[in-house]
C-alpha positions in Angstrom: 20.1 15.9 -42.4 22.6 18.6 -41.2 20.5 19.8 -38.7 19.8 16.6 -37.5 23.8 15.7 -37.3 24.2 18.8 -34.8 21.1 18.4 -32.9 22.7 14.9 -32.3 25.7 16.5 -31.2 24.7 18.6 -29.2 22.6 16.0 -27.0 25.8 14.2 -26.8 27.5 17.3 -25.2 24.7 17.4 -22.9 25.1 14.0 -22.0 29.1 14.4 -21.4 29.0 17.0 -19.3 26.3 15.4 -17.1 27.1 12.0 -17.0 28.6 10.0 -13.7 32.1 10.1 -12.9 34.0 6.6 -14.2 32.2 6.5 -17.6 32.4 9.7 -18.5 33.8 13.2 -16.4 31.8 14.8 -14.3 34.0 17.6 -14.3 36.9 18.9 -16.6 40.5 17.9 -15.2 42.5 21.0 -14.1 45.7 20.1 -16.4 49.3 21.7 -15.6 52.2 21.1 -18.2 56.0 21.0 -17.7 58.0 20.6 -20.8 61.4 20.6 -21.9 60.3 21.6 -25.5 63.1 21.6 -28.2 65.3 18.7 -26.3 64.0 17.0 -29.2 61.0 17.0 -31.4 58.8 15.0 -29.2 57.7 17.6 -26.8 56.2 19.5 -29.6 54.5 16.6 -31.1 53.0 15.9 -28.4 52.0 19.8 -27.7 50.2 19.5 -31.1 48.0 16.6 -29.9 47.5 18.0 -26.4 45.8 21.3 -28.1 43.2 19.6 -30.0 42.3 18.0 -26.7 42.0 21.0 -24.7 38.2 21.4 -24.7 39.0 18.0 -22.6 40.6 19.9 -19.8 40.6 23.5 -18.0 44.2 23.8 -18.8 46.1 26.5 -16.1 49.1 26.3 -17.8 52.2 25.4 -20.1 55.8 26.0 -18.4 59.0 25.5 -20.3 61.5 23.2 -18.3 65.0 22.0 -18.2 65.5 18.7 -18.0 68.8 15.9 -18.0 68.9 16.6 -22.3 68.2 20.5 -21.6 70.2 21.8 -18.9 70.8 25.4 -19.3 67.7 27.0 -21.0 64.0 26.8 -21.8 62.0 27.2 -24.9 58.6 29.5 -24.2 59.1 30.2 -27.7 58.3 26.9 -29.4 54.9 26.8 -27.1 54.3 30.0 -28.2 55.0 29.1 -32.1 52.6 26.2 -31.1 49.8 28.3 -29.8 50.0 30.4 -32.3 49.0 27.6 -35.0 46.2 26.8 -32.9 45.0 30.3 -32.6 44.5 29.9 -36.3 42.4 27.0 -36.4 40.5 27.3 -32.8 37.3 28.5 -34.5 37.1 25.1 -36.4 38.1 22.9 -33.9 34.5 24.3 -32.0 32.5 23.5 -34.9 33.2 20.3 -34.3 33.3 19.7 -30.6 32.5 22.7 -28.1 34.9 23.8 -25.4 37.9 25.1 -26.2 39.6 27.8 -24.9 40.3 30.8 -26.4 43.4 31.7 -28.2 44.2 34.4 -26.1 44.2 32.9 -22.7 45.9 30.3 -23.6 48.8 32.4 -24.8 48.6 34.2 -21.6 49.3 30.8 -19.3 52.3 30.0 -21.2 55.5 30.7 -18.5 59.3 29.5 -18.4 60.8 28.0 -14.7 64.4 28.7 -14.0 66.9 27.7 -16.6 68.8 25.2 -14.0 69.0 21.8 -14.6 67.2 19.7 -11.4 68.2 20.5 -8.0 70.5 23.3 -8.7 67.1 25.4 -9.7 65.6 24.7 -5.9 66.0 26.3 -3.0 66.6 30.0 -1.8 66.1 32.8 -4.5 65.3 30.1 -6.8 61.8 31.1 -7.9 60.6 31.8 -10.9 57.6 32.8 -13.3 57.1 29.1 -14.0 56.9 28.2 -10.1 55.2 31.5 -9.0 52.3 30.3 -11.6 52.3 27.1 -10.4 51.6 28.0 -6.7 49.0 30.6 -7.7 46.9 27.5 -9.2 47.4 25.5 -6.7 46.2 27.8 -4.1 43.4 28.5 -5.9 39.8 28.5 -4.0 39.1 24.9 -6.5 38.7 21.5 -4.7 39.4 19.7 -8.0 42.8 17.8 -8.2 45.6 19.5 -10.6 47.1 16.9 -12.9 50.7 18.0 -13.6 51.7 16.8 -16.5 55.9 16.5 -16.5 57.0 15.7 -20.3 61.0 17.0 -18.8 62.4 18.0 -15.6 59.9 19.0 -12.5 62.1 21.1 -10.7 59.1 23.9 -11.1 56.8 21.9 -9.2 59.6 21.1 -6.3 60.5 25.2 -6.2 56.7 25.2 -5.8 57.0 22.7 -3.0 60.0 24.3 -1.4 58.6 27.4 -1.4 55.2 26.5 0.3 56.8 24.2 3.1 58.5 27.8 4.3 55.6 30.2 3.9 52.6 28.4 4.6 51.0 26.6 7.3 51.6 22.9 7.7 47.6 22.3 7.1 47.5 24.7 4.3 50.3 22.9 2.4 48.6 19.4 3.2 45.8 20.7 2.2 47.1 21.8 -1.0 49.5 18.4 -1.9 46.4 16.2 -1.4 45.2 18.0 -4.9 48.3 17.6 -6.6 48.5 14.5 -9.5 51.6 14.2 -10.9 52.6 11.9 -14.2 55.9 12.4 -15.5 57.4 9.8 -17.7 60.1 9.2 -15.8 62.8 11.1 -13.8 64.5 13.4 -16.1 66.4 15.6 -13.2 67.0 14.4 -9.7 64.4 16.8 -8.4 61.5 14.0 -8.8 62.9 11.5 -6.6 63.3 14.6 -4.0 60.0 15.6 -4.5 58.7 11.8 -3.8 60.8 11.3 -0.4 60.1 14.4 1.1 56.2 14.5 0.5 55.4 11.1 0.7 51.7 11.5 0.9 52.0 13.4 -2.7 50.2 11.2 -5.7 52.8 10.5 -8.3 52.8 8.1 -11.9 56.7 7.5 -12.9 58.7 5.2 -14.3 61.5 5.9 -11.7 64.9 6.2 -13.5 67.0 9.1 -15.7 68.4 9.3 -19.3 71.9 10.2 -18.3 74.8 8.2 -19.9 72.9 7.0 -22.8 69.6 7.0 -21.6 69.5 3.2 -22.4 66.8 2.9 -19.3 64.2 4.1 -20.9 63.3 1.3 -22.7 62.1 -0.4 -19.2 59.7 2.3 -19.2 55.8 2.3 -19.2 55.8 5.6 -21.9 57.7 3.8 -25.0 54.5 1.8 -25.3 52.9 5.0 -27.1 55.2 3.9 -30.2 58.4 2.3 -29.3 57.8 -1.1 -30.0 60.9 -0.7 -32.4 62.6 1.3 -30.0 66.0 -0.5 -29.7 64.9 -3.2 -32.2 62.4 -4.4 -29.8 59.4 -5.9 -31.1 56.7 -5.5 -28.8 53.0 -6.6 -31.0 51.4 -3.5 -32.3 51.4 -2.0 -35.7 54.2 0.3 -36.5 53.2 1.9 -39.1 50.2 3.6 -37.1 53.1 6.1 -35.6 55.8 6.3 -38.1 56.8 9.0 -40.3 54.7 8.2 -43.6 51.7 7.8 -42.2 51.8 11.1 -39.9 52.9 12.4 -42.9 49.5 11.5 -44.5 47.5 12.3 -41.5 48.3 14.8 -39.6 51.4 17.3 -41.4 51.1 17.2 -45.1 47.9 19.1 -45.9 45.8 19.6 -42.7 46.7 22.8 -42.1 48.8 24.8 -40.0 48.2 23.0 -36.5 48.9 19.6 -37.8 51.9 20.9 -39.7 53.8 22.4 -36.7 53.8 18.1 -35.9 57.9 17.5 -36.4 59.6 14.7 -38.0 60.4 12.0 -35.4 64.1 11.4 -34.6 63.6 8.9 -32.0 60.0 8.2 -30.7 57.0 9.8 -31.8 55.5 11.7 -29.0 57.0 10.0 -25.8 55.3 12.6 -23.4 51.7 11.8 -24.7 50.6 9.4 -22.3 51.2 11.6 -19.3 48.1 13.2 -20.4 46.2 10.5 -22.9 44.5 9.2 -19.9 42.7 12.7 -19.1 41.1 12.3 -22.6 37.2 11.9 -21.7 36.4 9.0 -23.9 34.5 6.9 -20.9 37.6 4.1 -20.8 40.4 6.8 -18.7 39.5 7.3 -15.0 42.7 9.6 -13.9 42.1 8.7 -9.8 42.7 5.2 -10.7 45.9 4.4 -12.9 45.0 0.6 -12.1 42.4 0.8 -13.9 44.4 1.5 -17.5 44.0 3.5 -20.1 44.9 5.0 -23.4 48.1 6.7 -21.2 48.8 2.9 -19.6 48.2 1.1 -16.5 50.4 1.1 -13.2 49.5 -0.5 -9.7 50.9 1.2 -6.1 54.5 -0.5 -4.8 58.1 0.4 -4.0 59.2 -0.7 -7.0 62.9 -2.2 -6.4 66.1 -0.3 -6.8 67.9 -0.5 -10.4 71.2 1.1 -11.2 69.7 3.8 -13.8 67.7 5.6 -10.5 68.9 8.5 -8.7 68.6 6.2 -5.8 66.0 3.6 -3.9 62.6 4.7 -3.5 61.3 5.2 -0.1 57.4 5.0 -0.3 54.9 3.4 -3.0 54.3 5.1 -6.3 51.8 4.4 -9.2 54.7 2.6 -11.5 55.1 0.0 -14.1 52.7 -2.8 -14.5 52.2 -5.4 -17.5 49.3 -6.0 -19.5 48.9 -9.5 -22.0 47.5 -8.1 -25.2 46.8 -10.9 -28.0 48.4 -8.7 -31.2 47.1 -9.2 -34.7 50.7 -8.4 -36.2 52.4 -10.9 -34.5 48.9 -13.5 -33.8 50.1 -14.4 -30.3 50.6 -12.8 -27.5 52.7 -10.3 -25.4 53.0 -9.3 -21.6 54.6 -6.0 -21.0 54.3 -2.8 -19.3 54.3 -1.2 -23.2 51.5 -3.1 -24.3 49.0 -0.7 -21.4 49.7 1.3 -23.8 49.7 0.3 -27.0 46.8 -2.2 -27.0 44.6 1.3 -27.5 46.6 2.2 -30.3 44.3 2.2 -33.1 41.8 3.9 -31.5 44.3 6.9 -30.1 45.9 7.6 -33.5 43.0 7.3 -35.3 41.4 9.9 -32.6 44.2 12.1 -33.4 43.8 12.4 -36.9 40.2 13.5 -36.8 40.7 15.9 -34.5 43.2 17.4 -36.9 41.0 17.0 -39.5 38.3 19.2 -37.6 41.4 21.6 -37.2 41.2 21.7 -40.9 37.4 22.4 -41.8 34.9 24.5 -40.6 32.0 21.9 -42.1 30.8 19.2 -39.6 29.9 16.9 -42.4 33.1 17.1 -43.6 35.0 15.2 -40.7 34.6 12.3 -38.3 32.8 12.6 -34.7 33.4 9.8 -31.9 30.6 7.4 -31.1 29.1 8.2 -27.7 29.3 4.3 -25.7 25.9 4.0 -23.9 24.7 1.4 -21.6 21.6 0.0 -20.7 22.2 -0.6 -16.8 24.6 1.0 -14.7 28.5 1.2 -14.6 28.6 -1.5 -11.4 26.2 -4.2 -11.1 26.2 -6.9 -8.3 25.7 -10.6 -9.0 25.3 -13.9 -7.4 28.2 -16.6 -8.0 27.0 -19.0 -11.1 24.2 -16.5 -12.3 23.9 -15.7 -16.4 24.8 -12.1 -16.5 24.1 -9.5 -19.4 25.5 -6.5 -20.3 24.0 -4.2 -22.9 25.6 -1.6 -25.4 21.9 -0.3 -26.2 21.0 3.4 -26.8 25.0 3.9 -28.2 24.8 6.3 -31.0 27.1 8.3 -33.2 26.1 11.6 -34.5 27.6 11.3 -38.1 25.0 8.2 -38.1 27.7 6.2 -38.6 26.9 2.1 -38.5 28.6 1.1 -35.2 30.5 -2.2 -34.3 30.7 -3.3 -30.2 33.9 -5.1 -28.7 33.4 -6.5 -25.1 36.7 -7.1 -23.4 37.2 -8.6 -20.1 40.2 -6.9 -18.5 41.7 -9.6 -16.8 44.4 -7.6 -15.2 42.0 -5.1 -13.2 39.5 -6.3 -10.2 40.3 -9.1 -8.1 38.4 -11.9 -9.8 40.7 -12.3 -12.8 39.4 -15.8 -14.0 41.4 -16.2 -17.5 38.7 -19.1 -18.2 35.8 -17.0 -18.1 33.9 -16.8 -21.4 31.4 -14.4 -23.1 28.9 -15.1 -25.8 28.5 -12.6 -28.3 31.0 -10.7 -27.2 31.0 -8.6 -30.9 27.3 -8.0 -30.3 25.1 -5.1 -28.5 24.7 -7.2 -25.8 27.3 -10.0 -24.2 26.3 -12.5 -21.6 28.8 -14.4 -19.2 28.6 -16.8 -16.4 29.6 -15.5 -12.8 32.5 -17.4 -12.1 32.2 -19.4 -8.6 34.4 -17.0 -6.0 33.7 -17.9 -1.9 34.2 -14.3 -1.4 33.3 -10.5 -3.0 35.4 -9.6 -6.3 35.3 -7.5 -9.1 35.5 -7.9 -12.7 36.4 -5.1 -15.0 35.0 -4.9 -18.7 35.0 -2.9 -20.9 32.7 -2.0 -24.0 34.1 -0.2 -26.8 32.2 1.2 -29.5 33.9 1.9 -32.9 32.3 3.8 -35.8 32.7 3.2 -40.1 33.8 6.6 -40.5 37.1 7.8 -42.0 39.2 7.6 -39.4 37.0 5.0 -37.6 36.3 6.3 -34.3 36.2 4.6 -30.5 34.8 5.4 -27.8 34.1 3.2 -24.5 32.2 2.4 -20.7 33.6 0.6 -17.9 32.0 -1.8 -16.6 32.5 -3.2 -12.8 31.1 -6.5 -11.4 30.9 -7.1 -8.2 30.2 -11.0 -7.3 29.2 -12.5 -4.7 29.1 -16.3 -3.3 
């Protein structure tokens, strides 16, 4: 039976690594952090998480930032303290799913940027290892985009920027800004909204705005969604207790060894810089060139989004910003439109992803933990139909290598594609295979659904494919 489990496994690798862009990677994301570690405990909760995903990614490296809450210093040593733990368990975590790096390089791509807060750390003699590390990665002889991932300030990435636009070509630098991806959870120095007017062709997920003066803005933003639906006694849908104390407690610091415990006690909100990087996780939902689309790190669409008085100032060209998702909750039993609930409507499946891979952190034994369900269809990721014809979809040849009885969930995502018909039914939509009616249209659109497949382990276990309907008249 063991040998069976892995050789499962391993055919599942296989098939991850080769599969088509949009349901699963084709290739690993090249993954840049900035973080203002020790503003508060979030930053390294959410460093604990992002190391047990970091088979996901090729990550280049981890830079300790300033920010609006962190003005005057850095903390390399908390990322360090971090990496450490994981150093410890990195062995185990490859039992259990191959790909990780190894303890030592990842201590060595661990740098600080200049401790200046924003705009004051940019400009002439302003470099520093952080930024230096930066452009070295970004110049690079790799055509894959880098995602920077800002969990604080980003004046790193604009000393990058400043530098470049003065020592290299103007062809070289577009060259090298048309690989930049940048999600930062919202404007935590003024050097953002500088970096956004004056390279306007630069990719960029924000909820424009700072934290100054009380920081009461924040709850506008997208990010809250990953547990702030008490955040300011606001009740968004979701279930609480999924990210507060007692149950991360159970899960994921008490007794799962030393990564898991390096997770701090909350103060404010679990983890707020998570979703800047929860939609690199390769679980055949996320497509990172498409934050439309939505995610387990949220859903935004491409506008000027219009001036409020918590921004450094109006913004001057589209960004990838806040969008609204209606989610049916099971807490509440009706439903809620917000930006939070792209977010939290994966919530479930996120946390309980989270705990198992802390749980592999924990054991050397594959059949002592939990493995994902791999999502398999029986047709491609985009079909074409005809207006009015009986379409099915079909989850067969899903499998899970714990052999693991599996459940399906069809959703129609009404808020991606252009045909978004909210009276369009499916029949046997909790089944292997779902069958829907194309909806009349007297032109081409799209429908976006999406199959998840959840396993009965302990934590139960999703994993998903897109699927994207193109119908005709």
């Amino acid at each position: 039976m063991k040998i069976k489990k892995l050789l499962i496994a391993t055919l599942i690798a296989i098939f991850n690594m080769n599969a088509g862009y949009g349901q699963y990677f084709k290739v690993k994301p090249r993954v840049f952090v900035l973080t203002d570690i020790e503003n508060e405990p979030d930053d390294a909760q959410s460093l604990v998480r992002f190391m047990t995903y970091t088979n996901h990614w090729d990550v280049e490296g981890i830079v300790a930032t300033t920010s609006c809450w962190q003005r005057d210093k850095t903390a390399a040593w908390r990322i360090h303290q971090i990496v450490d733990s994981y150093g410890k368990v990195r062995d185990n975590l490859e039992k259990h799913e191959q790909g990780y790096p190894s303890y030592e390089y990842m201590k060595s791509i661990i740098k600080s940027g200049i401790p200046k807060f924003g705009m004051e750390g940019v400009g002439e003699d302003q470099d520093s290892e952080g930024s230096d590390w930066l452009i070295k990665c970004l110049e690079k002889d790799d055509e894959r985009p880098v995602y920077v991932q800002a969990w604080g300030g980003v004046n790193v990435l604009a000393q990058a920027l400043w530098n470049m636009e003065r020592t290299r070509t103007k062809s070289e630098l577009e060259a090298i800004v048309k690989k930049i991806r940048v999600y930062t959870i919202s404007d935590q120095d003024d050097s953002g909204p500088w970096i956004r007017k004056n390279f306007p062709k630069l990719f960029y997920v924000v909820s424009p705005g700072y934290g100054e003066n009380g920081g009461g803005q924040y709850h506008f933003a997208t990010w809250p969604g990953i547990s702030g639906d008490k955040f300011h006694g606001r009740f968004d849908g979701p279930d609480f207790s999924l990210v507060d104390n007692p149950w991360l407690d159970e899960n994921i610091r008490k007794n799962h060894g030393p990564l898991g415990a390096e997770h701090p006690h909350t103060k404010y909100l679990m983890e707020g810089d998570t979703p800047s990087f929860l939609g690199l996780v390769n679980n055949g939902l996320n497509n990172p060139e498409h934050p439309n689309y939505g995610g387990w790190g949220g859903r935004y669409e491409l506008y000027i989004p219009p001036t409020k008085k918590y921004m450094y100032g109006p913004e001057t060209r589209p960004i990838w910003t806040d969008t609204q998702d209606e989610v049916y909750s099971e807490i509440t039993k009706r439903h809620h439109t917000s930006n939070h609930a792209t977010i939290w409507r994966w919530r479930e499946a996120y946390q309980h992803d989270f705990a198992a891979r802390i749980d592999w952190s924990n054991t050397a034994d594959y059949n002592m933990a939990n493995h994902p369900p791999i999502a398999k269809l029986d047709h491609a990721n985009e079909i074409t139909v005809k207006s009015g014809a009986t379409v099915q979809l079909s989850a067969k040849g899903s499998l899970d290598p714990d052999n693991d009885e599996l459940k399906y969930h069809w959703i129609h995502y009404q808020e991606v594609g252009t045909l978004n018909d909210y009276r369009l039914k499916m029949e046997n939509s909790d089944q292997m295979a779902m069958t829907f009616i194309a909806p009349k249209t007297d032109k081409a659109k799209t429908i976006h659904f999406i199959l998840e497949v959840t396993d009965n382990g302990v934590p139960s276990l999703t994993r998903y494919q897109r699927v994207i309907v193109n119908v005709f008249p």
